[in-house]
C-alpha positions as CSV (number, residue, x, y, z in Angstrom):
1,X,12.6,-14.0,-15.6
2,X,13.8,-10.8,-14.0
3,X,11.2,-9.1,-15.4
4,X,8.1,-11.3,-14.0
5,X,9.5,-10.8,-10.4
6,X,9.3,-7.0,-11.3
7,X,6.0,-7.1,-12.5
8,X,4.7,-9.2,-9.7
9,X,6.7,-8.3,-6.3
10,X,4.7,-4.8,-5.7
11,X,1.1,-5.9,-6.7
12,X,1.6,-9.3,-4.6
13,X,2.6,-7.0,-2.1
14,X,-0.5,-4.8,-2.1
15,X,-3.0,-7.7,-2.6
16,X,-1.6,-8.9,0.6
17,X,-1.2,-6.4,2.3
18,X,-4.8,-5.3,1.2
19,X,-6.6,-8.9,2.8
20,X,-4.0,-8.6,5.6
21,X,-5.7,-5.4,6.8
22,X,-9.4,-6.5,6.0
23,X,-9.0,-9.7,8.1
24,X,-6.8,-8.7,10.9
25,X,-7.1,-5.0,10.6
26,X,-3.2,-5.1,10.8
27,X,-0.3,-4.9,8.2
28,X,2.9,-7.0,9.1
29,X,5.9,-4.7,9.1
30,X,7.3,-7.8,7.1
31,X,5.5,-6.2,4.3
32,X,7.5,-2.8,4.8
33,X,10.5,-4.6,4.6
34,X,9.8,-6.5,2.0
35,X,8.7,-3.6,-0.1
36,X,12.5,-1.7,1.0
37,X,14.6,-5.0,0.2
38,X,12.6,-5.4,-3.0
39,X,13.1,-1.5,-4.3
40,X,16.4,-2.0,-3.2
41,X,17.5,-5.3,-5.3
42,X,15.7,-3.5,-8.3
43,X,17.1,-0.3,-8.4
44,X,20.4,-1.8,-7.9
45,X,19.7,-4.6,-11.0
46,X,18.2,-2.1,-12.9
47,X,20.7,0.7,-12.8
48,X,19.1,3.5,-11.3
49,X,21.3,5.9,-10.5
50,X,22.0,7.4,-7.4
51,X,20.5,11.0,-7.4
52,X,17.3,8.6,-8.3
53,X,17.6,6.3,-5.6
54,X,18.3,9.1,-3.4
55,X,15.3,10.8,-4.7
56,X,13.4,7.9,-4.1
57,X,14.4,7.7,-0.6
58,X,13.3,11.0,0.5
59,X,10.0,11.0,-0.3
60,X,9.6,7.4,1.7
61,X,11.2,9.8,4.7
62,X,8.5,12.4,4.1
63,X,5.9,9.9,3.7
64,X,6.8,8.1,7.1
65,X,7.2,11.6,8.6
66,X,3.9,12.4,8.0
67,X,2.4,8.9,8.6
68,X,4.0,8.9,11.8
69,X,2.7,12.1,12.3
70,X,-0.9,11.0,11.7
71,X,-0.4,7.8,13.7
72,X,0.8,9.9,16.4
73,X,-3.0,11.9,16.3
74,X,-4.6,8.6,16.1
75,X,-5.7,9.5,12.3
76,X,-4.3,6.1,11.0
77,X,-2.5,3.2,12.2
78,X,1.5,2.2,12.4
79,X,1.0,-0.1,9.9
80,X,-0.2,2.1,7.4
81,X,2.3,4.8,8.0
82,X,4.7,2.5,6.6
83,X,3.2,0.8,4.3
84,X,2.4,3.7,2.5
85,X,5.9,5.0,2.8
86,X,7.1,1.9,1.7
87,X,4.7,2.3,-1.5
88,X,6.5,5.8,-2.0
89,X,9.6,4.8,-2.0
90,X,8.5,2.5,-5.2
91,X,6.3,5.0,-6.8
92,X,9.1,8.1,-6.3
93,X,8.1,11.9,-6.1
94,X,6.6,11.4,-9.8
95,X,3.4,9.7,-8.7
96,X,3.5,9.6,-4.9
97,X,1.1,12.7,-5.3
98,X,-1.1,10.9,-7.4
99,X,-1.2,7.9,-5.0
100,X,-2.2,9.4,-2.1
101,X,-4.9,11.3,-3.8
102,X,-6.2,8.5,-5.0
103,X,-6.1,6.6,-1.3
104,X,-7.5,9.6,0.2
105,X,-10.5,9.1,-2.0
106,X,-10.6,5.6,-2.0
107,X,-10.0,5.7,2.0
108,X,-13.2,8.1,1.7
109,X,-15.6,6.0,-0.1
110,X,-14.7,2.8,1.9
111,X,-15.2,4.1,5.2
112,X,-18.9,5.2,4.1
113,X,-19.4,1.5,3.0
114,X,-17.9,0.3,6.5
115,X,-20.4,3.1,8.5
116,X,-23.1,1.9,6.1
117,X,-22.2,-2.0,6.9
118,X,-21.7,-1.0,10.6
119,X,-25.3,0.8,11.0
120,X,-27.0,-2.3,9.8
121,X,-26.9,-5.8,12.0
122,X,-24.8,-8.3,10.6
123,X,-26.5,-11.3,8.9
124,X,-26.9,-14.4,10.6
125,X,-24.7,-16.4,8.3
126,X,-21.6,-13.9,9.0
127,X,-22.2,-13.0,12.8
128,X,-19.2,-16.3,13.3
129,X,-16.8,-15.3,11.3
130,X,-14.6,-13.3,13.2
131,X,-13.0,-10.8,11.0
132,X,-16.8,-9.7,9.7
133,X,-17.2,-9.3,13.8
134,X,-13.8,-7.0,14.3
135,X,-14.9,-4.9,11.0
136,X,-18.1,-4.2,11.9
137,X,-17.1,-3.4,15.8
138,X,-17.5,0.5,16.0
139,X,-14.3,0.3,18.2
140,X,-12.2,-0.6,15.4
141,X,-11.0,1.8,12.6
142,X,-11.1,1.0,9.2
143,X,-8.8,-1.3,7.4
144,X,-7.2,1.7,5.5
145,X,-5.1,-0.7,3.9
146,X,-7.0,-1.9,1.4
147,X,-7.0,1.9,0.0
148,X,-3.9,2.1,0.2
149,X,-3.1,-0.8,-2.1
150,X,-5.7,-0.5,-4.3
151,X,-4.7,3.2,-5.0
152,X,-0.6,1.6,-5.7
153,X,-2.1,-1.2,-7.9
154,X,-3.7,1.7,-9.8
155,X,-0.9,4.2,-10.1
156,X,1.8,1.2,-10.8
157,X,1.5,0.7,-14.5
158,X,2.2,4.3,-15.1
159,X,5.4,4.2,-13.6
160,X,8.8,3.8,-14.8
161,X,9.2,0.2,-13.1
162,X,6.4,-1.0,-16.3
163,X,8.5,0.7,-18.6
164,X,11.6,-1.2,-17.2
165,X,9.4,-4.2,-17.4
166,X,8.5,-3.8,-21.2
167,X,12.5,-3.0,-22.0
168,X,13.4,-6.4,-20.3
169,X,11.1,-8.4,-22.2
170,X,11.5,-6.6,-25.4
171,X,15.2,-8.1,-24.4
172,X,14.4,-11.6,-24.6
């Protein structure tokens, strides 16, 4: 059973996290916490050791460092800043590098879809619905988060958290 909550935790987290942003254009920092009490219980039941823990833990401060660092430039919002840090601390110095690439890209290509959807009117049948109306405000930035998550739903199977996974049930 341990081993479906393992599996499922992160990528629930990023789906959510990912329609969070698209219809509110906000990430709850219950999502952040969430992510750090999950990597936490994990590691712990797991047995990671320490100087991997540790290891872990550093590259969420350098992540949030920089995040806050952007936010503080207006680049991105709060709630990306840690959310993404919170996705680092999961996906460790091996493929934190390889994550944000991938988000950097992703972040790319869907910001030219929302300047594409946002130099066009919106169509009649969506002009009521209110989160079409705040994403295709040109006041508004882009729901970033949906990168973000898409980019950890995509690195995730190549981490050592699957191979955990795959141990556990080979267990049963």
């Amino acid at each position: 059973m341990f081993e479906y909550a393992l599996v499922f935790i992160f990528p629930f987290m990023m789906i959510f996290s990912s329609f969070s942003d698209l219809f509110s254009m906000s990430i709850s920092n219950k999502v952040s916490l969430i992510l750090i009490g999950g990597f936490a219980v994990f590691a712990f039941s797991i047995g990671m050791d320490y100087q991997t823990i540790f290891s872990h833990l550093t590259i969420f401060a350098l992540v949030l460092a920089i995040g806050f660092g952007l936010f503080s430039f207006n680049i991105i919002g709060g709630g990306d800043a840690k959310f993404a840090a919170s996705t680092a601390l999961w996906l460790g110095w091996g493929h934190t590098g390889e994550y944000i690439l991938l988000a950097s890209f992703l972040g790319g290509l869907l910001t030219i879809l929302i300047l594409k959807f946002r130099a066009n009117l919106v169509p009649a049948k969506l002009n009521t619905i209110e989160w079409v109306l705040r994403l295709h405000d040109n006041k508004n930035g882009a729901p970033y988060g949906i990168a973000l998550g898409l980019s950890a739903l995509l690195v995730y199977p190549s981490t050592p958290w699957m191979a955990q996974v795959i141990n556990l049930a080979a267990g049963i």
